[in-house]
N, C-alpha and C positions, 0 to 999 in steps of 0.2 A: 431664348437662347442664353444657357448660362457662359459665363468668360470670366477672365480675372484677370487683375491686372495689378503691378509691381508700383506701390506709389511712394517715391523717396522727396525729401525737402531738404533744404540748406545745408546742401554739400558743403558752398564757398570752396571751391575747389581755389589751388592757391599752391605755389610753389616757393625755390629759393625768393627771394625780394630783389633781385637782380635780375630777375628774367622777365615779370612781367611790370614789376613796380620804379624801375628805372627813372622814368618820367614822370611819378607821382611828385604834385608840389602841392601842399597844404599850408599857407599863408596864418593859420591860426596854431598856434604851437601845443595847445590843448589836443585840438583834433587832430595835429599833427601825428601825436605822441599817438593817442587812442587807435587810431587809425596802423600806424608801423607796428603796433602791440598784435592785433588781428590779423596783420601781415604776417606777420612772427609764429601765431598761434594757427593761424590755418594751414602755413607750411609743414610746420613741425608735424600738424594731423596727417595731412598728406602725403609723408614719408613712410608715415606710418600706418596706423589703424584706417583709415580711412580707404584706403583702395583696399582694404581687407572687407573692408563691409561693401565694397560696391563688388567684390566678386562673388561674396556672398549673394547680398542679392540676386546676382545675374545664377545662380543655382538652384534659387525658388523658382524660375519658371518652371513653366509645365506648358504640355500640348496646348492647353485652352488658355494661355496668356496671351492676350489680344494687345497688351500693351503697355509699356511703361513711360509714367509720368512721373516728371522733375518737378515739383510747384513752388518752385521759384529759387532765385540763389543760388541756382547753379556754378558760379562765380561770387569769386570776392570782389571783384569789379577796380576800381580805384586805381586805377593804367595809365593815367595823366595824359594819354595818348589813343587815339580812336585805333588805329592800324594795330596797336599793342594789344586791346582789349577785343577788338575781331578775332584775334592770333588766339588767346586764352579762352577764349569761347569756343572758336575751333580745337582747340587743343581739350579743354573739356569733354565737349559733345565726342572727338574721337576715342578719348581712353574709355570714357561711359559706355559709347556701343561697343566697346571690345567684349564687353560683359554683360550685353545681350543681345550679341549678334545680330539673327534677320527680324527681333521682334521690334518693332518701332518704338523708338525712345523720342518723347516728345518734352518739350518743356513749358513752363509759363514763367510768365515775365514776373524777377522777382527786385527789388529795389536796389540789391546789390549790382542783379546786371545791366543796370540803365545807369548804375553811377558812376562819375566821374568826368574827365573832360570828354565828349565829344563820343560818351557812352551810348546814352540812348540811338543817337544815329548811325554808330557801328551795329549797336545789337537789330536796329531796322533793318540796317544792310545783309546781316548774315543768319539770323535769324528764321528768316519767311524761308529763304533759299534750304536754309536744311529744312526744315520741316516739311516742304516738296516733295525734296528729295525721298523720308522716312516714310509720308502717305503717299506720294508717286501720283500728285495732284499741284492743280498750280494756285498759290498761296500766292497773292501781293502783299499782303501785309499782316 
């Protein structure tokens, strides 16, 4: 059976630094700085080119696209805040399916989206639940 499938990596989706980076605290002023620069830099894509390639994307399908995978970094992650970075990941994953509708858009877990305060156990919590949803199977973890 041939198939094909849409494989995108390190979006770091990422908006103004007010909406999701509010509660970012970084105690080392180096990484501080590095860290709000990437903030900066992923929005500014974001506004821009960035959703221009993800509608792209969702245009290369065809009848025989079985599927689309994110492999990793779907997020810039760094939310200082668990509820904050659940939100951005929700907010990710729904603008992503905008631009490929019913075909299943799946992700794998990339360093961005585990990082930060209380990250990896938001992205457990929300996680398994969409990718259920997308195969319409029941995923615990």
């Amino acid at each position: 059976m041939d198939y094909r499938i849409i494989l995108i990596g390190d979006t770091h989706y990422d908006t103004a630094t007010e909406v999701y980076h509010s509660d970012y605290n970084e105690p080392d002023e180096r990484l501080n700085r590095i860290q709000r620069a990437e903030f900066a830099r992923n929005a500014k894509l974001w506004s821009g080119t960035s959703p221009l390639m993800m509608a792209a994307a969702g245009r290369r399908q065809t009848d025989d696209t079985a599927f689309v995978i994110q492999v990793g970094d779907l997020i810039q992650g760094d939310c200082g805040n668990p509820q904050v970075h659940s939100r951005m990941m929700l907010d990710a994953l729904a603008l992503f399916k905008k631009n490929f509708g019913s075909t299943p858009f799946l992700t794998v877990t990339g360093n961005h989206d585990i990082r930060g305060t209380g990250a990896a156990e938001a992205y457990r919590q929300t996680a398994p639940a969409y990718h259920a949803r997308e195969l319409d199977m029941e995923i615990k973890s």
